[in-house]
LUMZAZA-623753 format. One record per residue (C-alpha): residue number from 1; x, z, y. Coordinates in nm, 4 decimals. Layout:
BEGIN
k:NUM | c1:X | c3:Z | c2:Y $
...
% end
This chain:
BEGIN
k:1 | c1:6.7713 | c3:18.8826 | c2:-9.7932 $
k:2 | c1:6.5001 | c3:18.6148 | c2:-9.8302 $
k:3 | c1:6.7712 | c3:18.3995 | c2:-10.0764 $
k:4 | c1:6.8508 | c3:18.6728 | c2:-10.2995 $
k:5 | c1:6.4419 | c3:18.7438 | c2:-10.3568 $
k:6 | c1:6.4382 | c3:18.3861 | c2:-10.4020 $
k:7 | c1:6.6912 | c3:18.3481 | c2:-10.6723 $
k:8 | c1:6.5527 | c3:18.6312 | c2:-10.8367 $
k:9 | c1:6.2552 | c3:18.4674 | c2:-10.8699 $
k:10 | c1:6.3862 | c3:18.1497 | c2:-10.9651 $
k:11 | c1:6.6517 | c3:18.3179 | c2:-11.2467 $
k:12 | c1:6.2932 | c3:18.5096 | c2:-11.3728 $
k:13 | c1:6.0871 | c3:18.2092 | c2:-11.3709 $
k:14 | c1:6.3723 | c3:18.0569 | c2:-11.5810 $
k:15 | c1:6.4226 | c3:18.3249 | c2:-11.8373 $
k:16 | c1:6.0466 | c3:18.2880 | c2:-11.8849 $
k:17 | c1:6.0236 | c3:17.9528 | c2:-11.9398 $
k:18 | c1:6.3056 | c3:17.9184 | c2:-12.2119 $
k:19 | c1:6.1514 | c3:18.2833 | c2:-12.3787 $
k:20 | c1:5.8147 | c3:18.0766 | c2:-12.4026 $
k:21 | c1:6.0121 | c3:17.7801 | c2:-12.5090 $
k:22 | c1:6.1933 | c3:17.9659 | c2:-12.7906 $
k:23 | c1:5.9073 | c3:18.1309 | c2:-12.8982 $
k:24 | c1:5.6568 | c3:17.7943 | c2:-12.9012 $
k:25 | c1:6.0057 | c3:17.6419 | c2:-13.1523 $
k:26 | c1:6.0112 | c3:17.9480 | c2:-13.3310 $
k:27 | c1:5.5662 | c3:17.9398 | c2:-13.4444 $
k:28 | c1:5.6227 | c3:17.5356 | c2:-13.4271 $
k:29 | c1:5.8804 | c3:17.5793 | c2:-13.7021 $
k:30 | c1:5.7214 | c3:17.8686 | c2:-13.9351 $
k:31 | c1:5.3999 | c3:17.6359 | c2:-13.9256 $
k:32 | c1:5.5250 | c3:17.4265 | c2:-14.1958 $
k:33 | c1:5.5344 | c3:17.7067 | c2:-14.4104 $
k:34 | c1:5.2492 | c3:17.9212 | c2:-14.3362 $
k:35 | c1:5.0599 | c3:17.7129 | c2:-14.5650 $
k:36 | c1:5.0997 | c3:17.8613 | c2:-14.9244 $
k:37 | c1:4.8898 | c3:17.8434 | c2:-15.2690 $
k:38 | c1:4.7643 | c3:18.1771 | c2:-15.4445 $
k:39 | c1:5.0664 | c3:18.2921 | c2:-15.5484 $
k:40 | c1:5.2695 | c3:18.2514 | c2:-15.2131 $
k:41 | c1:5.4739 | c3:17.9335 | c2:-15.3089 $
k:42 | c1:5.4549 | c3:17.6733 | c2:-14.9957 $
k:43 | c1:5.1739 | c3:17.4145 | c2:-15.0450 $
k:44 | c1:5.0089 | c3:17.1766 | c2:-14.7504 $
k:45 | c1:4.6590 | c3:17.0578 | c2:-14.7267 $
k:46 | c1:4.8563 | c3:16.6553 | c2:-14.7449 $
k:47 | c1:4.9867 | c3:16.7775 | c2:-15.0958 $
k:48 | c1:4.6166 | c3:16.7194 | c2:-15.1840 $
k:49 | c1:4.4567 | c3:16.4959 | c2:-15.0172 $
k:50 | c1:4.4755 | c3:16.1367 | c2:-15.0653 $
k:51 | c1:4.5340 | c3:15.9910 | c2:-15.4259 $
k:52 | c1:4.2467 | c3:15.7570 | c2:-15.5059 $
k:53 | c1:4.0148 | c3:16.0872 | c2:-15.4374 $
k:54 | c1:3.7776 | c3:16.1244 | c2:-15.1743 $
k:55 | c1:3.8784 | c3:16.5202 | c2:-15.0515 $
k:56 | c1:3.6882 | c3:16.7872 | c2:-14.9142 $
k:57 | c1:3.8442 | c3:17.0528 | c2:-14.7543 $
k:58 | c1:3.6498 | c3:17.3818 | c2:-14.6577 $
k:59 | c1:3.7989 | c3:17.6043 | c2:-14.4493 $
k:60 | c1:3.6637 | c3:17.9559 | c2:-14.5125 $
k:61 | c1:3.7670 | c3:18.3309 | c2:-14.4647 $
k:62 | c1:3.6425 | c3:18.5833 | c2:-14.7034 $
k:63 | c1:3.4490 | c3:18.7861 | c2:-14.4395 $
k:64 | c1:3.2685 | c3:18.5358 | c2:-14.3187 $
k:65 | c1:2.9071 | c3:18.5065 | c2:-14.4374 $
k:66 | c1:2.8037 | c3:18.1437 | c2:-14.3784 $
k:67 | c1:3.1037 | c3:18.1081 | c2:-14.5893 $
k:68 | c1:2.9216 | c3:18.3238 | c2:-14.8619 $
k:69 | c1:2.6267 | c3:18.2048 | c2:-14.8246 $
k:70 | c1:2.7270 | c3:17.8431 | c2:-14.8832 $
k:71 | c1:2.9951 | c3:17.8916 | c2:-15.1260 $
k:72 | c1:2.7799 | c3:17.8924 | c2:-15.4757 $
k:73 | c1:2.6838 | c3:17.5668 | c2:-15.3463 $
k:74 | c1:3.0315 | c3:17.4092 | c2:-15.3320 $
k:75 | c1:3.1299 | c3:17.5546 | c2:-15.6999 $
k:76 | c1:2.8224 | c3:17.4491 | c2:-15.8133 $
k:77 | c1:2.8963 | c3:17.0270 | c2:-15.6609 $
k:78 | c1:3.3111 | c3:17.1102 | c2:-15.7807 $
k:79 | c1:3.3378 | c3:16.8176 | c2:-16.0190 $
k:80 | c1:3.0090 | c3:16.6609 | c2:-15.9388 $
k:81 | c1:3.1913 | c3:16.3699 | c2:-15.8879 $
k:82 | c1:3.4880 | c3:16.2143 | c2:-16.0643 $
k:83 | c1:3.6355 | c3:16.0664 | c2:-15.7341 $
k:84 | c1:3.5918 | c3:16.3521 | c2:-15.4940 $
k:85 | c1:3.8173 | c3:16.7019 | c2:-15.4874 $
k:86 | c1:3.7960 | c3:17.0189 | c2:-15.3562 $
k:87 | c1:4.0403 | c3:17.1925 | c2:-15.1644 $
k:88 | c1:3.9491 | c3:17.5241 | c2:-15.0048 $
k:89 | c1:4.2042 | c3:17.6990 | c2:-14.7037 $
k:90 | c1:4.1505 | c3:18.0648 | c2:-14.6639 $
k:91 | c1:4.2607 | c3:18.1685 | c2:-14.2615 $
k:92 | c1:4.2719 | c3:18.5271 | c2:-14.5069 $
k:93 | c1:4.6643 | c3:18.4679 | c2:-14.5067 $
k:94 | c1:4.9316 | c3:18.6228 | c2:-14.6748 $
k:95 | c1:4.8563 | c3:18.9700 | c2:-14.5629 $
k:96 | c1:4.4799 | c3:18.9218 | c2:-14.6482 $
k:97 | c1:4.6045 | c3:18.7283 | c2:-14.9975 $
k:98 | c1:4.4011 | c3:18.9973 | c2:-15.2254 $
k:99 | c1:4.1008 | c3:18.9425 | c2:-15.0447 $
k:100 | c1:4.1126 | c3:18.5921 | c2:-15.0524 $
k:101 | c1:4.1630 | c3:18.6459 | c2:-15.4551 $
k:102 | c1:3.8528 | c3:18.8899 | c2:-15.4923 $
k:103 | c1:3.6532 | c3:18.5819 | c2:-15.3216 $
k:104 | c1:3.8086 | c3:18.3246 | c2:-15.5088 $
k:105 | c1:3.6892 | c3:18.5546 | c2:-15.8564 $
k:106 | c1:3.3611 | c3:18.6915 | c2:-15.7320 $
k:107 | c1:3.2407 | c3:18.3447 | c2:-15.6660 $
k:108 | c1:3.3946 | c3:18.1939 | c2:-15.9837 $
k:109 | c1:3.6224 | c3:17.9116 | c2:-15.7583 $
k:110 | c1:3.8179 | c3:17.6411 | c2:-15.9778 $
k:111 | c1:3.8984 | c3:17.4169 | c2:-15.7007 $
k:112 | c1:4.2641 | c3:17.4673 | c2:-15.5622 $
k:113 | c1:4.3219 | c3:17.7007 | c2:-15.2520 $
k:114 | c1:4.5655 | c3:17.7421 | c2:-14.9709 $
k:115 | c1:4.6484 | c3:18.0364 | c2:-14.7458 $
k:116 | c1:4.7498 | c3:18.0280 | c2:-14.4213 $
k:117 | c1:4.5826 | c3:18.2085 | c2:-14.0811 $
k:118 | c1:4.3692 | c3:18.1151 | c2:-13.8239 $
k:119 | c1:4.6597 | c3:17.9979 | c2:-13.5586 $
k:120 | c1:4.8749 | c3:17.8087 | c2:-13.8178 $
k:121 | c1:4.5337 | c3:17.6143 | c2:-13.9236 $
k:122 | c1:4.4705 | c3:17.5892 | c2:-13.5852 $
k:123 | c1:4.7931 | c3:17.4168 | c2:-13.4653 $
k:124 | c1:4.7471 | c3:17.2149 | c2:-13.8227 $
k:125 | c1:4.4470 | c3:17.0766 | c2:-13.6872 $
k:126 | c1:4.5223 | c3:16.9748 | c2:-13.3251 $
k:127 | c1:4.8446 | c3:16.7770 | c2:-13.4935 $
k:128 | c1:4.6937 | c3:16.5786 | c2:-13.7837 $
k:129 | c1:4.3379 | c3:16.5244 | c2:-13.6703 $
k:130 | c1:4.3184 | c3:16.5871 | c2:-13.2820 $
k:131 | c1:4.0772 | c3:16.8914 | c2:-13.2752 $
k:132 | c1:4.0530 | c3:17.2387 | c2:-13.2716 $
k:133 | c1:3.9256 | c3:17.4931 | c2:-13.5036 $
k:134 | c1:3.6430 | c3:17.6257 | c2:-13.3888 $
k:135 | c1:3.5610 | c3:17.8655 | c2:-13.6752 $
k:136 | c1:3.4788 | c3:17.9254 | c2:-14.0481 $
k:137 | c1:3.3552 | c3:17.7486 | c2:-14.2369 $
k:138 | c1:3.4721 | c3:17.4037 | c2:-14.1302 $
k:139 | c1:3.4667 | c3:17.0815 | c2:-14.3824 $
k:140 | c1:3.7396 | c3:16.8084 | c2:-14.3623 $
k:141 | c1:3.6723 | c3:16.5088 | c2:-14.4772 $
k:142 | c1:3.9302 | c3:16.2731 | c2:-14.6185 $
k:143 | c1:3.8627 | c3:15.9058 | c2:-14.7963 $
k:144 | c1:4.0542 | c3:15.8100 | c2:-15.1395 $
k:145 | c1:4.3728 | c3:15.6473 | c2:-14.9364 $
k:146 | c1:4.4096 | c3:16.0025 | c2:-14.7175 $
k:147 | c1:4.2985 | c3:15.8941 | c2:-14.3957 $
k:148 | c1:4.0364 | c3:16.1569 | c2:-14.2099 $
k:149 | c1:3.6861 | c3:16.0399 | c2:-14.2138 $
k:150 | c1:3.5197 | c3:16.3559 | c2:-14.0379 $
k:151 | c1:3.5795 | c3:16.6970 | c2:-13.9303 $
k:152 | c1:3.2929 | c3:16.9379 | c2:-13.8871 $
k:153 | c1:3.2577 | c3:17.2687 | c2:-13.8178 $
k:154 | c1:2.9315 | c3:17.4776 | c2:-13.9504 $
k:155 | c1:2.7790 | c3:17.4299 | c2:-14.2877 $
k:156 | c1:2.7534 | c3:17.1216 | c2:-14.4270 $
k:157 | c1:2.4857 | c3:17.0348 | c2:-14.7047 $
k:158 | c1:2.6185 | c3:16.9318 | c2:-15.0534 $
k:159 | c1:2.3740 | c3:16.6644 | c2:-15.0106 $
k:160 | c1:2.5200 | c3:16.5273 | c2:-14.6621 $
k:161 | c1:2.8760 | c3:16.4915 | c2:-14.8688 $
k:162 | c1:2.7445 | c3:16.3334 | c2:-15.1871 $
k:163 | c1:2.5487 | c3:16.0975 | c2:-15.0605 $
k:164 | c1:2.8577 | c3:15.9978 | c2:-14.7512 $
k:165 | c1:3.0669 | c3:15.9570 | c2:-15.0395 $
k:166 | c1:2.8639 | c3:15.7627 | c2:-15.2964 $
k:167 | c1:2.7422 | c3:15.4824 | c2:-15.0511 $
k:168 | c1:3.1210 | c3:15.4420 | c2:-14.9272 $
k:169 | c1:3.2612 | c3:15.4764 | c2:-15.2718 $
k:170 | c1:3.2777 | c3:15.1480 | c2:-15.5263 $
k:171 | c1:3.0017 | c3:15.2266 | c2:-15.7198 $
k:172 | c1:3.2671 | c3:15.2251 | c2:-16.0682 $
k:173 | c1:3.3956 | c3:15.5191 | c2:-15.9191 $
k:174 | c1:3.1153 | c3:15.7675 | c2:-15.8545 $
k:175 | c1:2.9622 | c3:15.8224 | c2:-16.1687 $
k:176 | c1:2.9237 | c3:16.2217 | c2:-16.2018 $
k:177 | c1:3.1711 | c3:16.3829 | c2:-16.4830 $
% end
């Protein structure tokens, strides 16, 4: 008796280890396109980032009201300086896309922004710069060559970012447009 309840456990254990497996391959490999622009065509946060441009990337979700509340501020610095982007990532997703869009219009957003969800920025995250997500908004900091500088979740003043970037920029590069 006492080896058949033990192969049975073992065969179990085994099915549920290569189920997990499959399934961990199967989000591992939809995670490169879970990122998309605004009008659901696959995009990445490196397709921006890099460039000879300092780039700022705020993660934000449209229910979210520190992300409200801080929002007019990052519209208003958008082209502040002529070597620093914006890139905003909406954890809205694909199924959230109009919401993300009536965000993107009631606060008047030029910069470029990328959909995607809360576990596919998540697992972003933990690959390319070693942390978590912890929650919305978050800024991502990357210099002009594309290597991270900072990650930080919570608000983080307008003021904090220009002057980071304007006494580590050349100074022929961060006159204001």
């Amino acid at each position: 008796m006492k080896p058949n309840f033990i192969a049975n456990f073992i065969m179990k254990r085994a099915k549920f280890l290569l189920l997990s497996l499959l399934l961990l391959t199967s989000l591992a490999s939809q995670s490169a396109s879970a990122f998309t622009n605004m009008e659901g065509k696959q995009d990445s946060i490196t397709n921006h980032i890099g460039k000879d441009k300092w780039t700022i990337v705020e993660v934000w979700e449209s229910n979210c009201a520190a992300c409200r509340m801080h929002m007019p501020e990052m519209v208003k610095f958008d082209g502040k300086l002529k070597n620093a982007r914006l890139l905003g990532v909406s954890l809205d997703g694909q199924k959230g896309a109009d919401a993300a869009d009536d965000f993107i219009m009631e606060y008047g957003i030029k910069f470029p922004t990328i959909l995607t969800n809360y576990v596919e920025m998540n697992i972003w995250m933990q690959k390319s710069i070693g942390e978590s997500l912890v929650g919305t908004p978050t800024f991502i900091l990357f210099d002009p060559e594309g290597k991270l500088v900072a990650a930080q979740p919570g608000i983080v003043s307008i003021e904090s970012l220009e002057t980071f970037i304007t006494e580590n920029s050349k100074p022929s590069t961060v006159v204001a447009k």
